[in-house]
N, C-alpha and C positions, 0 to 999 in steps of 0.2 A: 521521415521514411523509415526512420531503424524501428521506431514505434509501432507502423506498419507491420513491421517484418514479424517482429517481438508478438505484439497481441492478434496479429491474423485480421482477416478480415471476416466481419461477423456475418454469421447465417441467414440473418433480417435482410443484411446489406446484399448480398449474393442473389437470395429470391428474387427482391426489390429490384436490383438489376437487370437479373433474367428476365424477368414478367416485362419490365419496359422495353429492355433490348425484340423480344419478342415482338412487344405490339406497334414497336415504332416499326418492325421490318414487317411485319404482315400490313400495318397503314401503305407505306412507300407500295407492296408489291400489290397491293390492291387497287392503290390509284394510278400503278403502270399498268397494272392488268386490265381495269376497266376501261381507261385511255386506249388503252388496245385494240381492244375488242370493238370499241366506237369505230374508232380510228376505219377496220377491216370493212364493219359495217359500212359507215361512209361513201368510201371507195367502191365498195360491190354496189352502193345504190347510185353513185356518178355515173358507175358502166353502163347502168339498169337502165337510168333516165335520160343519158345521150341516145345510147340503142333506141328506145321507143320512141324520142323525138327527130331518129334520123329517118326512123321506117316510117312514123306518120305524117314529117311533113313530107319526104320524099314523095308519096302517096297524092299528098295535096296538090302538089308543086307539079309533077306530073303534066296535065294537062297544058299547061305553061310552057313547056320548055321553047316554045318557038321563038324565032329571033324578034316578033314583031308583040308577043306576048310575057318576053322572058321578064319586063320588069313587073309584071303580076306574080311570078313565083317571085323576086326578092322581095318584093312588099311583104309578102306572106313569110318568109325567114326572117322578115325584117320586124317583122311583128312579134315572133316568136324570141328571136333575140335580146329583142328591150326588155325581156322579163328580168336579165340579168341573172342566169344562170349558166347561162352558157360565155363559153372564152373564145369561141371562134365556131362559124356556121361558114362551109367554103362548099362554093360547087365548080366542080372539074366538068367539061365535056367531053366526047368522046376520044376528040387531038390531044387532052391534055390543058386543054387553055382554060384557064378559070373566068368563070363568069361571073361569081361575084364571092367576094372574101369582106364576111363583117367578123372584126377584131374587138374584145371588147380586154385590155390592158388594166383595169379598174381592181385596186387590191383592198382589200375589207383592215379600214382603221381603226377599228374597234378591235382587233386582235394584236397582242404583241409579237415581234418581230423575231423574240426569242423562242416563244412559242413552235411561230411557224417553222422557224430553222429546226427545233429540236423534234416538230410529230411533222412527219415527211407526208402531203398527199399529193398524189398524182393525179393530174385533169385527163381522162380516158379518151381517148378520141374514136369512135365508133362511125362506119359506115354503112350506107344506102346506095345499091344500083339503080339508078334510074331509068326509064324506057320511055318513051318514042313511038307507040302503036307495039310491034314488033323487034323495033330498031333500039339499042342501044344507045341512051341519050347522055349518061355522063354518070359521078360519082359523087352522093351528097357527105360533106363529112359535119361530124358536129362533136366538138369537143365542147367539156362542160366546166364550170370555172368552179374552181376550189376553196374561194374566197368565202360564200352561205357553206361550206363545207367544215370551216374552219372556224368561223363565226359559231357555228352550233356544234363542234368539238367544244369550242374554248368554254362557251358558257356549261356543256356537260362536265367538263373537266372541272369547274369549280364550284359548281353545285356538288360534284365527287366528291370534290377535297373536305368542303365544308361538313358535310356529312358523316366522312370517314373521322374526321378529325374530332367531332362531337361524338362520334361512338369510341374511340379511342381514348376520350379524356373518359367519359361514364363509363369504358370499361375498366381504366386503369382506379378510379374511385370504387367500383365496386370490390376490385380485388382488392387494395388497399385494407378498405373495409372486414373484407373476410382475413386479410393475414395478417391485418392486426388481433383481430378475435383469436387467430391461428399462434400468434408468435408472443401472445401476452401471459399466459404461462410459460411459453419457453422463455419469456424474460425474466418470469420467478424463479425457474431452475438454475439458471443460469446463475443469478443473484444467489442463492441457496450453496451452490456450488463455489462461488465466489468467495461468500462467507466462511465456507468450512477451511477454503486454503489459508482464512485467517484465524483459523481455528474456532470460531464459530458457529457453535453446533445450534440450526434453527428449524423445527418443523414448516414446510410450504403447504399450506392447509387449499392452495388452489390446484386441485389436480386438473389436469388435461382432460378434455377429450379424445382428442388422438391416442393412437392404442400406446405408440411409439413413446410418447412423452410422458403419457401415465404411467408406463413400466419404469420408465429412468425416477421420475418422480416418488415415485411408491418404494426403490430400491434406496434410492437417496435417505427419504426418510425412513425409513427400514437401518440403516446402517447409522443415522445421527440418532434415534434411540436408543439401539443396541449400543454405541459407543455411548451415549448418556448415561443408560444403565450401569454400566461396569463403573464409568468414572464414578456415579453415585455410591457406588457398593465399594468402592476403592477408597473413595473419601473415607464414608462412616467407619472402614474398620481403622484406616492409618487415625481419623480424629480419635476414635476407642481410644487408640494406643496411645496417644500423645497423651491425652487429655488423663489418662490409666497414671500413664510415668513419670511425664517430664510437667506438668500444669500443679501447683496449687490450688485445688479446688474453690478455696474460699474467694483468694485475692484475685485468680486469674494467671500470677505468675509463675514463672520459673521454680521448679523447688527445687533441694541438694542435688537431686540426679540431674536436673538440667542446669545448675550450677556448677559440677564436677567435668562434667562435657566441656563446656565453655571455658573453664578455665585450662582443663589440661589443651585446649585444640587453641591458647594465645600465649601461655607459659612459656614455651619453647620459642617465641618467637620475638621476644622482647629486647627491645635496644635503646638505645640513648635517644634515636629518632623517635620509637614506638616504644614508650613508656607505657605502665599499667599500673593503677592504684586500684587499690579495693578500700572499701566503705562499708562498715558492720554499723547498722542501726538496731540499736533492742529497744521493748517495750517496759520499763522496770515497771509500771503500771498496772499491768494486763491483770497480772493475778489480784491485783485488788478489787480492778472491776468485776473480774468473772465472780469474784466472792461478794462486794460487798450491794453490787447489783442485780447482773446477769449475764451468761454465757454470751448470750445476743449482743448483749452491749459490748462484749467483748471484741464480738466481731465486726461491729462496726466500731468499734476503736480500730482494729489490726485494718479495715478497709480504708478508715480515712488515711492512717498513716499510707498505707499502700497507693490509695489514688495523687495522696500529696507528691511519692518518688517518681510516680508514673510523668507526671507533669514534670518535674524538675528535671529528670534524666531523660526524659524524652526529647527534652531540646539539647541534648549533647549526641552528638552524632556516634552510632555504634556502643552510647553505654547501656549498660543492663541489668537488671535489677531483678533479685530473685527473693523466696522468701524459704530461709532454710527452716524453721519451726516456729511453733507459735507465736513466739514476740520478737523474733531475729528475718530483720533483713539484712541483704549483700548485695552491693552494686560494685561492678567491674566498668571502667571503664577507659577508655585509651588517653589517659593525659598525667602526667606528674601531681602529686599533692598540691604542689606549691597553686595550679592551676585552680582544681577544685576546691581552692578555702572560699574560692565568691560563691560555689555551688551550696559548700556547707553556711556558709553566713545565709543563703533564701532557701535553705529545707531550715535551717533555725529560726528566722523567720516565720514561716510557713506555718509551723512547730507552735510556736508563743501567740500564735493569734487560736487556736485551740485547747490550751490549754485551760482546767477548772480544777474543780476541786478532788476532782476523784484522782489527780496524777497524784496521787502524798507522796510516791517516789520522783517526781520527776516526767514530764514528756518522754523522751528518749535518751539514752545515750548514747554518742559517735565516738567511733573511733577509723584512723586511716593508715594504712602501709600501704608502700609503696613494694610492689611485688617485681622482685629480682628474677632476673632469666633461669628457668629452670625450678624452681624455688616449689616445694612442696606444698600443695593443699593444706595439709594438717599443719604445717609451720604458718602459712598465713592466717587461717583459723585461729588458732590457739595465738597469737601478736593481738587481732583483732579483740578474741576475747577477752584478753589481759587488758587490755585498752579501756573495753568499754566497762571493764567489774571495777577496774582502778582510776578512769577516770582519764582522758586523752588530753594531755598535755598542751596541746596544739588547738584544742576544743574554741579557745579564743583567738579572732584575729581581727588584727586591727587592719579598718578597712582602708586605713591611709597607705598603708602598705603594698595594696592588689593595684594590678595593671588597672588603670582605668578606663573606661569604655572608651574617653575621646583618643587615650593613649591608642589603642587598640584600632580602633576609626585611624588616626592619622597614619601608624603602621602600614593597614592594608591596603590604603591609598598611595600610599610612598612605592610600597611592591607593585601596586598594578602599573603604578605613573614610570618606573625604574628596575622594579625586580626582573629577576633571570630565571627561567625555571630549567632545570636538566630533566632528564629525562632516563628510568631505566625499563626493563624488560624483561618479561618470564613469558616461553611458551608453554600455551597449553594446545597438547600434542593428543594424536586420536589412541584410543585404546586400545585402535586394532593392529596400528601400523604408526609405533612410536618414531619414525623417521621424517613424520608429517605434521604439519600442525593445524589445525584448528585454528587459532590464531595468535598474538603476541599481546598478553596482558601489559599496558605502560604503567609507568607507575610517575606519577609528576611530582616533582620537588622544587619549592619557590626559595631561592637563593637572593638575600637581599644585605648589600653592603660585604660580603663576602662571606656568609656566613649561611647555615641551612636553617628554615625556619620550620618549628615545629607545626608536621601539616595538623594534625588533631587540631591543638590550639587552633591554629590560622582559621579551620577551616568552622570551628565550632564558634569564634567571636565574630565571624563573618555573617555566619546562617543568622546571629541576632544581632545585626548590622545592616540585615539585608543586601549582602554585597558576595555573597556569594556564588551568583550567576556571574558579574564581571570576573571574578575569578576564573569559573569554568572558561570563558571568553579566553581570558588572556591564555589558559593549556591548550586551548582548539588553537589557536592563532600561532600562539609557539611550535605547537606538533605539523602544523599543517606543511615545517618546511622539511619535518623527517618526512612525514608520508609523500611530499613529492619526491624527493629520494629514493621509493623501494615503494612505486603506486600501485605494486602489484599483490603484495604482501598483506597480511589480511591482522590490524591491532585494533584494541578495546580500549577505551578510556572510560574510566568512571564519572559521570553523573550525578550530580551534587541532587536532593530534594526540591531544592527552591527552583532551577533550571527545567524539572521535568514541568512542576507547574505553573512555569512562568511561561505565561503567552509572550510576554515581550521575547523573551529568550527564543522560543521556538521559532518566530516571524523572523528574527537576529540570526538563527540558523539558516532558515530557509532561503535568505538572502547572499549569507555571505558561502553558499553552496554552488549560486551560480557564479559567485566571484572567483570561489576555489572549486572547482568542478570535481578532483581529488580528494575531496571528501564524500561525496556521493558514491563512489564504490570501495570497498575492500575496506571497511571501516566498521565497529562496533559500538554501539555505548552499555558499561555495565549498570545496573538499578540495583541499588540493596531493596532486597526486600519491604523493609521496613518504611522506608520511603515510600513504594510503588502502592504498602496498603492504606497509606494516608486518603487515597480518594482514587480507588479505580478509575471508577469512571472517566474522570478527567486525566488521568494517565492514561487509561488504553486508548483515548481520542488523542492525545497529543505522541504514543509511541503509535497510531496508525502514519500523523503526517510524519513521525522521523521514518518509518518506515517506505513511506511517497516519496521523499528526497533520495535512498539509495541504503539509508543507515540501518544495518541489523542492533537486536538487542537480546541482550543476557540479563537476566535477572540472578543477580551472587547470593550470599548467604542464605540461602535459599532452605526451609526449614526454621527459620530464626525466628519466626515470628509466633510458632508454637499453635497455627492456626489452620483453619481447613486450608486445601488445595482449589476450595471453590474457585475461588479468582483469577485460578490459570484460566477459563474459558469464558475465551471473548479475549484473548491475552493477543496478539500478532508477533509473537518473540520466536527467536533463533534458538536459546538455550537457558537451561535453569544451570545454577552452579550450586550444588551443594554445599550448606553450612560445615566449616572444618569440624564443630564438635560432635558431626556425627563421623569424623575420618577417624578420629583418633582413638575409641575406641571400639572399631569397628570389628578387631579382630575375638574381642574380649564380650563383646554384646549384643545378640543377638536383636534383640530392638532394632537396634541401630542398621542391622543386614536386611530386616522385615523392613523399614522409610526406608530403604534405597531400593529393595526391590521395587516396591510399591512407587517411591518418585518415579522409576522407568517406566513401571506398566501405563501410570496415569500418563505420561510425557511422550512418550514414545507413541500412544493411542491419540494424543495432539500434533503430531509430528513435532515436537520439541526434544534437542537433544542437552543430553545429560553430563554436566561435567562433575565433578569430583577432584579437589583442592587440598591442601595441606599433605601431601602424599611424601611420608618419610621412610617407610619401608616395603622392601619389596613384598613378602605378606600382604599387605595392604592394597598393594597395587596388582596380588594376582586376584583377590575375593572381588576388589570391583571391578574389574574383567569377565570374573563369573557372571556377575548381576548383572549385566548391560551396560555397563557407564559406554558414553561418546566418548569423553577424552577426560583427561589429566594432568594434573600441575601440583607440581610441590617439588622441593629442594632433590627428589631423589630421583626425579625425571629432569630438572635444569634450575638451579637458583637463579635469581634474577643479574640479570647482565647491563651493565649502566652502559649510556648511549652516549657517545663525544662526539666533539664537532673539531673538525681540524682543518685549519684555513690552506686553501691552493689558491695562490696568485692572485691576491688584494682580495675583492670580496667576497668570493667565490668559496663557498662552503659543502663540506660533504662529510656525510652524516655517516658514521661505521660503529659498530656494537667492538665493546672492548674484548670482550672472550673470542676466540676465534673457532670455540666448537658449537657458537653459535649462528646457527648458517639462514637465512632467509630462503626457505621453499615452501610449498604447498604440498 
């Protein structure tokens, strides 16, 4: 019924209605009307044909009246009686005394009982004076029996019905007919219209007939190309741009400008939990090929290296790989050295199965630092470089030494079978009206033997484990007893890659949705980017059904992937979040003010809203204000606030945020 209420009832279904309701009531008033009208008939021809039979046999009977003749007229009434129309032939004399009363009691079996109760006919009783030469000889009466009256209603009646009832059905077939014809473009607009609330811009190439639904249809598509248009024209100049500044043209990747971004928008952010190493690969080779072969050659040496990192660091969640100049690449990414020696032992790997004779210097050389909070560009730079001119000390590692995979396997198994996860919280708050929020980014932490586990790691040996949808699992199953706590309040959880496209995982949602119905509303899931563009297609089908369960989505880092905005369309999302390394130096580059005007134009033109992340200074937070941003998050609108659980009366749990100027409203 609330379904009912929610999507209305449809315009097919209302006609469809109507038309029936109509012909079922004009059938019934047709076959009372026509019953009627018999019925009146009937009745006026009982009067008719007693009248004539009292006057003519009256007439007959006449000569008879005498006492020694009288049984000559009852023969002759007696004659006319066994026809069986009549109910009664009675003659009165002039005292009053009847001289002869024939009754005929006889009701017609072939009619029902119901029937006759419900069409009332009256038997007429009409009279004849009689005469005597002169003399007044008495009063003939003759009622007429209603039974052939009813008899030939009943069978009018249902010859009526049958009739009515076959023109009824052939008329409701033919309408049918016609408003299907009528309603099967409105069922493309409808679909057309359907589509765009999912952001799905599609021309409906079946226009109406109807004047009515050609103009909606025509204005429809009138307004999905002109919004096509712009988005195209939006696209190409934001790809110019990217592709101008931040893109290595050769390799595809990041160059120093998109490496300087990146770094300074994770610098400030580092801790013992979220550690950050950089990785400087050079070419000592390049220049020999470019010389002692060709340019060409060179560059497919600089692209094999390049597709070899793309593959390695692709499988590490959130690292990044950029190419600062000719035979220098840099990868950032979120885990301690000590982590990345198994990364550096299969790019060395990778490395030694290509190598020939033209490296006389060497394949590559590495070098790694681990980059301190705050810690300058040019000092991690110039570490790296010493590193790799002199030779990285660390260059060998013994593999007996590295976690091993079953070590790593048994771990994540132990946390899901035992681990504890806590829970903490940042809002992101709207840009118009910072006393509101948008909703409560969580942020999950898996706590095992009493200690925190680093989620990077966890979450990186997991993804090539395959076990990192059970993970996702166990944070929905943990959170789901905050969100019964505060079901009103509107939080995000992150979305691992393997979960978006794992079917099992999505049916494993779907299911345990109706077991926790408080997940199906006021709940989000965030996508990194990078993730969602592993295989649209099959993400925007699997975020339509989290979408069907109740679940909005965000797509974060939004920008990171350095590639068109094509893909937002066809997307069904809530919000894009903007990559931090376009916040940070937002004030200082205009680039950077051009992709965020341009994210809003395009986003805002999708119905998609805009957030904006890493937000440290007020500056920062009044220019995206200018530009359109939706909402806001970063340390100087609310750091994150950790979530406890504090027991009341045995088992009985209740979930409260430790800052207390952190309030839950909408």
């Amino acid at each position: 019924m609330s379904s009912f209420f929610k999507n209305g009832l449809s315009l097919k279904t209302q006609v469809y209605g109507l038309i029936i309701v109509i012909s079922v009531i004009s059938f019934f008033v047709r076959i009372i009307t026509d019953v009627d009208t018999t019925r009146q008939y009937l009745q006026t021809q009982m009067a008719s044909h007693a009248q004539d039979t009292a006057t003519s046999l009256g007439l007959s009977i006449s000569p008879y009246l005498e006492d020694d003749s009288i049984m000559i007229a009852q023969t002759m009434a007696t004659a006319i009686f066994d026809s069986g129309y009549y109910k009664q032939i009675k003659f009165t004399d002039a005292e009053n005394q009847v001289v002869f009363d024939l009754i005929n009691p006889k009701r017609v079996e072939s009619v029902p009982n119901w029937f006759i109760s419900t069409v009332k006919l009256n038997a007429p009783t009409m009279q004849s004076e009689l005469n005597n030469g002169w003399i007044m000889a008495g009063t003939l009466e003759v009622t007429s029996h209603v039974g052939q009256s009813y008899l030939t209603l009943w069978e009018h009646t249902k010859r009526s019905l049958y009739g009515s009832f076959l023109l009824l059905v052939a008329s409701l077939a033919v309408a049918f007919l016609i408003l299907r014809a009528v309603f099967r473009p409105l069922k493309a607009v409808e679909n057309q219209a359907h589509l765009v609330t999912r952001k799905r811009f599609t021309l409906n190439n079946e226009i109406p007939v109807a004047r009515e639904l050609r103009t909606v249809t025509k204005a429809i598509n009138n307004m999905v190309m002109n919004l096509q248009s712009t988005f195209d024209s939006l696209t190409k100049q934001t790809q110019a741009l990217t592709e101008e500044v931040y893109i290595d043209p050769l390799t595809g990747l990041g160059n120093r400008k998109s490496f300087d971004n990146h770094f300074n928008s994770v610098v400030d952010s580092i801790s013992d939990e979220a550690p950050i190493t950089a990785m400087m690969i050079t070419l000592p080779s390049l220049a020999n090929i470019n010389k002692a072969v060709s340019y060409q050659d060179g560059d497919e040496h600089v692209n094999e290296v390049a597709n070899i990192l793309k593959t390695i660091f692709g499988e590490l969640t959130n690292a990044k790989v950029f190419r600062l100049n000719g035979s220098t690449f840099i990868a950032l990414a979120p885990y301690d050295s000590e982590f990345l020696n198994r990364t550096r032992l299969e790019i060395t790997d990778a490395f030694s199965q290509h190598k020939n004779s033209l490296h006389v210097n060497g394949f590559a050389n590495f070098a790694l630092v681990s980059v301190d909070k705050g810690m300058p560009v040019g000092n991690v730079l110039s570490a790296l470089d010493t590193g790799c001119t002199i030779g990285d000390t660390n260059t060998k590692v013994d593999k007996n030494t590295l976690f091993s995979v079953n070590q790593w396997r048994s771990l994540i198994q132990s946390i899901l079978a035992s681990g504890e996860v806590s829970f903490s919280v940042q809002p992101v708050k709207r840009a118009s009206s910072q006393n509101k929020q948008c909703y409560f980014e969580v942020f999950a932490h898996f706590i095992f033997e009493g200690e925190k586990v680093n989620n990077g790691h966890l979450f990186a040996m997991a993804e090539k484990l395959n076990l990192t949808e059970e993970l996702d699992k166990k944070i929905i199953r943990n959170f789901v007893n905050v969100k019964e706590q505060h079901p009103n309040d509107v939080f995000a959880l992150n979305l691992s890659k393997a979960s978006l496209y794992s079917t099992d995982f999505i049916e494993w949602l779907t299911l345990y949705s109706h077991t926790k119905p408080v997940i199906k509303t006021n709940l989000l899931f965030e996508l990194h980017e990078i993730s969602l563009l592993y295989n649209v297609h099959i993400a925007s089908q699997h975020i339509d059904i989290i979408k069907d369960i109740g679940i909005n989505v965000c797509i974060e880092h939004f920008g990171t992937s350095l590639t068109s905005f094509r893909y937002l369309q066809g997307l069904d999302i809530e919000y894009v979040k903007i990559d931090g390394s376009y916040i940070q130096d937002l004030l200082d580059n205009n680039q950077s003010k051009f992709f965020i005007q341009t994210v809003n134009n395009i986003c805002h033109g999708f119905g998609i809203k805009v957030l904006a992340c890493l937000i440290e200074k007020p500056e920062t937070l009044k220019v995206l204000e200018s530009l359109g941003c939706d909402g806001v998050q970063g340390n100087l609108i609310m750091p994150p606030s950790k979530v406890i659980k504090t027991n009341n009366s045995g088992a009985n749990k209740e979930f409260t945020f430790c800052a207390d100027t952190l309030k839950f409203c909408n």
